[in-house]
N, C-alpha and C positions, 0 to 999 in steps of 0.2 A: 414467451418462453425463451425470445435469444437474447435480454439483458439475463437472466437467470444462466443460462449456459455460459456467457463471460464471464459473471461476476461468480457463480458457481466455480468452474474450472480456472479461477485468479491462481489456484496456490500450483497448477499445472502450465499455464498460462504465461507464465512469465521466464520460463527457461526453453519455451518451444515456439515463440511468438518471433519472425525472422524481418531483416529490413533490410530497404533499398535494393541495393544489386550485387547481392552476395552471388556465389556460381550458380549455374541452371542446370547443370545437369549431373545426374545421380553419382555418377564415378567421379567427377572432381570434387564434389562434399569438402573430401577430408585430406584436401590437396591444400597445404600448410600454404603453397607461393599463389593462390586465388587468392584464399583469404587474404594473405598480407598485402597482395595489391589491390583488394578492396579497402585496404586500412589506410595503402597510399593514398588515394584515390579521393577519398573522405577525409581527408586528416586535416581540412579546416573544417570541417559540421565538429567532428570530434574532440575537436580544440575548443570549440563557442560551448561543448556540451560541457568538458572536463574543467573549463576555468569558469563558466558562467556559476556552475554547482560547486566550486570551492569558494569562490571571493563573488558571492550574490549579488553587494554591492555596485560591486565592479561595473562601468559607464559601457556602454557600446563600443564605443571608440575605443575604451582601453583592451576592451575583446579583441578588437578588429585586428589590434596591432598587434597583439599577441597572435592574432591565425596568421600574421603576414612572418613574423618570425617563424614559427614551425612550418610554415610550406616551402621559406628558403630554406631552413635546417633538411625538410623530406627530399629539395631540389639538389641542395647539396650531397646527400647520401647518395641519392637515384645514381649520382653519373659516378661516388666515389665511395661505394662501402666500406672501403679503410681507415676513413678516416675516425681519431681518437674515439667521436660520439655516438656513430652511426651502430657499432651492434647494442648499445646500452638500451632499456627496455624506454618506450616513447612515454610513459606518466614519468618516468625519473627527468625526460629530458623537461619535461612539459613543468613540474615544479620547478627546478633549475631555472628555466626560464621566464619564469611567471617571479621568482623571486627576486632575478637579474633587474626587472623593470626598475627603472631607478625612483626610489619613493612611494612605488607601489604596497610591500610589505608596513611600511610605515602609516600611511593614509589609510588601509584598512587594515590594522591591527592585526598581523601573520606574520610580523618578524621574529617570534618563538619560533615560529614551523620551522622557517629558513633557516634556524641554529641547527636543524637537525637532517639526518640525512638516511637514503632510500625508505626501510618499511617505516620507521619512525615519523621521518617528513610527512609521508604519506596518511600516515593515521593522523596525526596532527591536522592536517586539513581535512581532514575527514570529520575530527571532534570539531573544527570549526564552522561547520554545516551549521543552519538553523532553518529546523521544520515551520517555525513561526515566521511567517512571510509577512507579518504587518507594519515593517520599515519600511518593505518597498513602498517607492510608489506607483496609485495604481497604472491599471494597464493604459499604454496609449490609446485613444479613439482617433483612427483618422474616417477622413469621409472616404466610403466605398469605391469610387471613383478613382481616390488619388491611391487606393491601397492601391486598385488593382495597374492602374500608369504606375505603380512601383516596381509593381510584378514585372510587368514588361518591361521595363527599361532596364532593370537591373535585378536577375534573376537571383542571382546569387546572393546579393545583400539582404534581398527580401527575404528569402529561405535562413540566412546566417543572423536576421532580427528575430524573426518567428519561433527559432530555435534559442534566440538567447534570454526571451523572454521567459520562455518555456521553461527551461532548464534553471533560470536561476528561482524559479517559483516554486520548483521540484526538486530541489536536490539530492534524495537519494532516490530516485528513477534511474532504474539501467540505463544505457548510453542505449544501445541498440532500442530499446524500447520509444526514446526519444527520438531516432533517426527514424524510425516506423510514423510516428506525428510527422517528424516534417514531409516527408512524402504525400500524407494526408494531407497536408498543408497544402501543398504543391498541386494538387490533384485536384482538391476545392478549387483554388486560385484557378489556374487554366479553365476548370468547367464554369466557374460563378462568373468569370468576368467576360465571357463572351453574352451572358443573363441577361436581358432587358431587367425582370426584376432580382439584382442581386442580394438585395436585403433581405430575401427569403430563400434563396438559394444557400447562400453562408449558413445562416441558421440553422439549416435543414440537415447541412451538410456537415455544419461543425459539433453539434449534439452526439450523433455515436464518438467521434473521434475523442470528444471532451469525455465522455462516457469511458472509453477503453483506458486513455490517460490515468482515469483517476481510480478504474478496477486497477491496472497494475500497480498506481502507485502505493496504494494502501496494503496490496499481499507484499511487494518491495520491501518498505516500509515495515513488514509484521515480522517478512523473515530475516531479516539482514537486523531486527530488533532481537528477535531467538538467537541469531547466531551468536551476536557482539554481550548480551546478557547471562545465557546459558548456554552456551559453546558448542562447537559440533555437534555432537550428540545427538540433542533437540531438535538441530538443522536435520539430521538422518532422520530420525523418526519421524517428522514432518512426510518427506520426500517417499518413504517406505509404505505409510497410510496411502497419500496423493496416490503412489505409481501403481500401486497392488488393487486399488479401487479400479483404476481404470485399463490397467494390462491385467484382469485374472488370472490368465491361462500362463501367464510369467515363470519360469521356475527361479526360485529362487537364487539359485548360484549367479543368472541372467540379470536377477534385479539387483545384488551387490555389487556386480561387475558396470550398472548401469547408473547406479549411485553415485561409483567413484569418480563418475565424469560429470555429474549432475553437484556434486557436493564440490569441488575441486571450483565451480564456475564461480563460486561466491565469494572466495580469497578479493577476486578480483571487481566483481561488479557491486559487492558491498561495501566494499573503501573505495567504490570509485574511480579504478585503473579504467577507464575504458576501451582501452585496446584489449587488453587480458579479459574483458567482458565479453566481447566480440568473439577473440580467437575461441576461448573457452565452448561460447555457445555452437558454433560452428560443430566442433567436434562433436556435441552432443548428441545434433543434429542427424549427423553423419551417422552416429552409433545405433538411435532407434533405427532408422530406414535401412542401415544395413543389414539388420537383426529381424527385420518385421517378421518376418517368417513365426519366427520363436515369443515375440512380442504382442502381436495383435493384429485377431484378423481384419479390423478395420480400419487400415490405413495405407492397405496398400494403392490405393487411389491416389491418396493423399502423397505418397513418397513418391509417384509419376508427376506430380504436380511441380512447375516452376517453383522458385524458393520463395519466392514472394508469398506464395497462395498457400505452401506446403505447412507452414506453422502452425496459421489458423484452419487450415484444412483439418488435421489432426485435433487439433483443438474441440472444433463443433464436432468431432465423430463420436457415436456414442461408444459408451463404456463397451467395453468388449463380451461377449456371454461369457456366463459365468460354463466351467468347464461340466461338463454332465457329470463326471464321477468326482464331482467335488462333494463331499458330503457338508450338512449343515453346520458339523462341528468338528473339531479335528481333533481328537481323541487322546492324543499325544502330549497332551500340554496338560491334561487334565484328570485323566486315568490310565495314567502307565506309573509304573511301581518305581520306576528309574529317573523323573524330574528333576530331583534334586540333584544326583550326579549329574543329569547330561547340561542341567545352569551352572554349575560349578567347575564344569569341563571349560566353559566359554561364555561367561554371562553377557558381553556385551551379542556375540553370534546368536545365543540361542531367545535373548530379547526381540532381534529381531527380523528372526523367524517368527514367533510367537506373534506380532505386530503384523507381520505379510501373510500370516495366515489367517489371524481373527480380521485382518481387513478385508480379502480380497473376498470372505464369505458375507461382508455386511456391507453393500452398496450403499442402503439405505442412511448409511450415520455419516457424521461430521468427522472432518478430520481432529479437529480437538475431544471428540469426544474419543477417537480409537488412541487416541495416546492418552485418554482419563484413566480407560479401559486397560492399557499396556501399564501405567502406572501403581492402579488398582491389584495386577496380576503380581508384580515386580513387589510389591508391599506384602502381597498374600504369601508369597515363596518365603520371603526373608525371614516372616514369622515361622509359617508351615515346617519350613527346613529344620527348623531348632526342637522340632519336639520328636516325642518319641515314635509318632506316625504320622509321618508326613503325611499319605495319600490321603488318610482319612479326612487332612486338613485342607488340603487345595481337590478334595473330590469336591466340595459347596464352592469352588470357583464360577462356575456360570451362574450362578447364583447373584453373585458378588458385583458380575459383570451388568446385568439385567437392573441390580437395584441402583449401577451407579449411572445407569440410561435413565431409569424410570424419574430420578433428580434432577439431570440436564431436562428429559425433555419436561418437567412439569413447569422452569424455568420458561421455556419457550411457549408453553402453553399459555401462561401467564402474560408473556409481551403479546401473544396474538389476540390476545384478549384486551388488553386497551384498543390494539388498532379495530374490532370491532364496536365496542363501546366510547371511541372519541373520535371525533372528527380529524380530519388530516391535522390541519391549526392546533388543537389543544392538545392532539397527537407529539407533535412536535413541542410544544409549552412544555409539556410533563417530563420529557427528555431533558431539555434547556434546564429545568430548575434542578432535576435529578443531578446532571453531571456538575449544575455547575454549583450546587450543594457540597458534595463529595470530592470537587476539586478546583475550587474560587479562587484558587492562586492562577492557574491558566487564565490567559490572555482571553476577551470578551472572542475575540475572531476564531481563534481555537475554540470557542464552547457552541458557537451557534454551527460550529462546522461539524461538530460531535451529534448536534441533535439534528442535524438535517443528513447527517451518515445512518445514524439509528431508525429516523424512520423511513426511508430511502431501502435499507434492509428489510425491517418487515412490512412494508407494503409491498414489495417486492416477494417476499417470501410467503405471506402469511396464508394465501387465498392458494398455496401448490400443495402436489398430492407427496411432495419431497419437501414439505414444510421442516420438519425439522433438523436435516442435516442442512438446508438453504441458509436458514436463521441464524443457526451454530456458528458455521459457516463464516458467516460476513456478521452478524455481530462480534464474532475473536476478531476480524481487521478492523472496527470502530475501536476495539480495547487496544488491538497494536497501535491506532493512533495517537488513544491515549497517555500508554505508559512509551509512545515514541523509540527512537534508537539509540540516542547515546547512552551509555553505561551509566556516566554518572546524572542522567538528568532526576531531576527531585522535585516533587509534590508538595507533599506530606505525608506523614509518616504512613496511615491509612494506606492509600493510595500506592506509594512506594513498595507496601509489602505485598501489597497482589501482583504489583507489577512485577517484582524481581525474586517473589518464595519460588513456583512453580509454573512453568508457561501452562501446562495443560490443565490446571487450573482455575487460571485468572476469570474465566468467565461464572463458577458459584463465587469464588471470592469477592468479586465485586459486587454481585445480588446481594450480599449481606452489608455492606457499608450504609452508612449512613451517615449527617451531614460532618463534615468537619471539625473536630471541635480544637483545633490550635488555630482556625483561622480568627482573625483580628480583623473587622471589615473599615473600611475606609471612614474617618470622622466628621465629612463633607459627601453631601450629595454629586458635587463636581460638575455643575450643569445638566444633571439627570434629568430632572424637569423644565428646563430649558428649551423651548422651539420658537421654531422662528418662520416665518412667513415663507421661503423660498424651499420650505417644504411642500407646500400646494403643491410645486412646479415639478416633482418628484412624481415618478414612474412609480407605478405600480410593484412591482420588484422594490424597487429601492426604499419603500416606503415600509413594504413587509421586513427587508432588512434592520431598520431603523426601529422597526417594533420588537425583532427578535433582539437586537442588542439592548433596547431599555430592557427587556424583561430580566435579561443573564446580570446586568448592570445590577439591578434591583434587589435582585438577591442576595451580588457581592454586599450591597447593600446596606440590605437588613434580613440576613438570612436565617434569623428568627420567624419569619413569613411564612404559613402553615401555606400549604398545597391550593386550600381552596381559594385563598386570598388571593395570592400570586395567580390562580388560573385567570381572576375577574380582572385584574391590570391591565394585561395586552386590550382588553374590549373597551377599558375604560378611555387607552389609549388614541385607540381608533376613532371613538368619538371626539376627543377632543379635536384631533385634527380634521376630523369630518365639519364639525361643528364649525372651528375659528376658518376654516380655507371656504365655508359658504357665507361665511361674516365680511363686511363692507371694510372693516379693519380685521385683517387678520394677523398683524402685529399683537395689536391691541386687545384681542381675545385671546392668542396665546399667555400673555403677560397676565392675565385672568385667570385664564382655566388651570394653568401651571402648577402655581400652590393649591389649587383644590385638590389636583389631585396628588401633589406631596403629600397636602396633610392628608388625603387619603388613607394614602403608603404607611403613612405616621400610625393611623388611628386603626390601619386592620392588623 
């Protein structure tokens, strides 16, 4: 039940999630000169966060030198805030400076950015992000031993590596969310290396942390995609659904006034300011606990808690009861004679209301599905409105409402239905060929990470008694993955249009696609059927990898390959390599079994 609670509460999760050594206690919260000197304090983590996630590229060394420039520039401020640079906001200084390096802009291709100056610069590296991390290379192995003699000797460098590796893998993860990893970081190292066995200890230890990383980075990722595609708005309604689920008893006027600190935090932490990310969240913070009272009865625990605990304390607390005289339906929206005037008085205001109230009565639903629902409602009035009785027309509103759930959830009924009728493996196959049918222009490494997203959700979800808002849920963050965040990224055409007609909803749109038909597949197998001996020597994991990517491969293909064909390859695969790694020449049976089974591929 407590990966469901993170991955569940991702789209609340990631504006209430707090890090390091922000203040302790309740009355300084929202004492502007804490927070700033926790921002002094840190402003080399913050520096490895905010240059590792604009220039990815970017070597260690050249990180390192850049944190040694902004902690003179913070040394220099500390003793003399008058000077020219010191009130200018610290991303402005921090691009400035990252552009100064001599030959830097030029070596990785950011010399546009630098033609441009404050929000412009800044978006510019922002569109210079890339979600696809398979330039880097991979992650260092060092042996356990010397990680942990690294820890020790030098604390700092090890935290300022582990962050930069981090962060340039991630790049649009909040900063604050990233200073929360390195602490984990920090926290494993001290406990694992005092271990006799450390090699179990790491692993044991680094699984939730890898787990929480990649819940925030995918709601991140979803909402900072809503923002940058469909513009505030979306961002509100999102935020309105989340908050009214889980503060019932809210009143309204509370949750707009709660918004404007919650919506206000994204300017910053979705281009990437990390400072503005930070300060932002801070207030936020401040806002619910000072309000609890009006808020939710279950957190007052939670806002006595150190600031470390206090985020996710609130986090894992349940939903709050719903309010006794809340009736099942709210009448107002649906049988009052006056609808039309009072949408017309303030359409974006009386939306959502309409939104905070049909949510905070449906625990049970998905946040994409209460903005189907808000959509649905919003489409029902504009027609209703134009005729000559309106009431008569939006009195079959609930109506309207129920048939556009009873679609979503038959959707989901459908995915819960492979994960009982396939095995985990063919679970995951069915996925692989699906996404990478409907969108074989993505890179192999992006597709195999789609189908281990998808069913990672519903084995996750499918077996709860909250099966289908769980499902909803976290299948909409595999689809933020896939239609990604930059504005102009592109597909094809298919694909492009679920991604960018309606956010709320992309998840039927995409049930209906099917494979591609502008794709052109490759005129060369490109070593597909090619192995080689020093696969035997491959780990388990790495081996499974090696099978998911020939499959995603295969399809780019020949993705003419009917479902069941494609299902019987990965097994054929396996045999092969079973077969030649028990062979006396395992060269020399690869070079054999190879073209069998191309011409396999050829002949199904």
């Amino acid at each position: 039940m407590k990966q469901l609670t993170l991955t569940g509460f991702v789209i609340f999760l990631f504006f209430l999630t707090e890090s390091l050594t922000l203040p302790t206690k309740l009355q300084d919260v929202d004492d502007a000169s804490i927070t700033q000197k926790f921002i002094e304090e840190n402003i080399g983590y913050i520096t490895v966060i905010a240059f590792s996630q604009y220039v990815q590229e970017a070597s260690f060394e050249e990180v390192d030198r850049l944190v040694k420039i902004m902690t003179k520039y913070k040394g220099q401020c500390s003793g003399e805030v008058t000077l020219p640079d010191c009130p200018r906001l610290t991303n402005d200084i921090l691009l400035e400076k990252t552009c100064a390096v001599k030959g830097l802009p030029q070596k990785y291709n950011f010399s546009h950015c630098c033609s441009m100056v404050d929000l412009e610069r800044e978006r510019c590296f922002f569109h210079n992000k890339k979600s696809d991390v398979g330039f880097l290379p991979p992650l260092p192995t060092l042996d356990l031993e010397e990680k942990c003699q690294t820890y020790k000797n030098n604390r700092e460098s090890f935290l300022n590596n582990c962050i930069y590796e981090v962060s340039r893998r991630n790049p649009f993860v909040f900063a604050p969310t990233l200073l929360t990893v390195a602490t984990r970081f920090e926290e494993m190292a001290k406990t694992c290396c005092e271990e006799q066995d450390k090699a179990n200890c790491f692993r044991t230890k680094a699984e939730p942390v890898i787990q929480y990383l990649k819940a925030l980075s995918s709601y991140q990722k979803n909402v900072c995609g809503a923002l940058v595609k469909f513009g505030p708005q979306v961002l509100k309604s999102i935020n309105i659904a989340i908050l009214s689920q889980k503060f019932p008893k809210i009143e309204f006027k509370e949750l707009t006034s709660l918004l404007e600190d919650v919506s206000s935090k994204y300017e910053g932490c979705c281009e990437g300011d990390a400072v503005k990310c930070i300060r932002r969240r801070s207030k936020i913070m401040s806002h619910i606990c000072s309000k609890q009272d009006s808020i939710s009865s279950k957190i007052k625990d939670c806002c006595e808690e150190k600031i470390p605990k206090r985020g996710e304390c609130i986090i894992y607390s349940n939903k709050d009861d719903r309010p006794k005289d809340l009736s099942l339906r709210e009448a107002k929206f649906t049988e009052n004679e006056n609808v039309c005037e009072q949408r017309d008085a303030n359409p974006d205001i009386f939306m959502a209301e309409f939104l905070f109230e049909y949510s905070r009565r449906h625990p049970e639903l998905s946040t994409p599905e209460l903005l189907r629902i808000a959509r649905v409602y919003e489409d029902l009035l504009e027609e209703c409105c134009s005729t000559e009785n309106p009431p008569d027309c939006y009195g079959n509103a609930e109506y309207k409402f129920n048939e556009t759930t009873q679609r979503s959830l038959k959707i989901v009924q459908r995915e819960c239905e492979h994960v009982q009728n396939l095995g985990k493996d063919d679970l995951k196959y069915h996925y692989l060929i699906k996404f990478t049918k409907i969108a074989p222009q993505l890179s192999t490494e992006e597709l195999t990470f789609l189908g281990k997203e998808m069913v990672t959700a519903l084995t996750t979800c499918c077996t709860l008694s909250e099966e289908f808002a769980c499902v909803d849920n976290l299948v909409d963050l595999v689809i933020g993955e896939l239609c990604g965040i930059n504005e102009n990224r592109s597909i094809n055409p298919a694909v492009d249009h679920c991604c960018k007609t309606d956010f709320a909803f992309r998840r039927p749109c995409f049930e209906g696609l099917e494979a591609d038909k502008t794709y052109v597949p490759p005129s060369t197998s490109q070593g597909l059927f090619t192995f080689h001996a020093d696969w035997c020597q491959a780990h388990k994991e790495e081996l499974q990898r090696k099978k998911d990517r020939f499959l995603v491969n295969l399809v780019k293909l020949k993705p003419e390959l009917g479902g069941e064909a494609l299902q019987s390859l990965p097994t054929d695969f396996s045999n092969v390599v079973e077969k030649c790694c028990k062979a006396e020449g395992p060269e020399a049976c690869f070079s054999e079994e190879g073209p069998k089974l191309a011409a396999k591929s050829q002949a199904a």
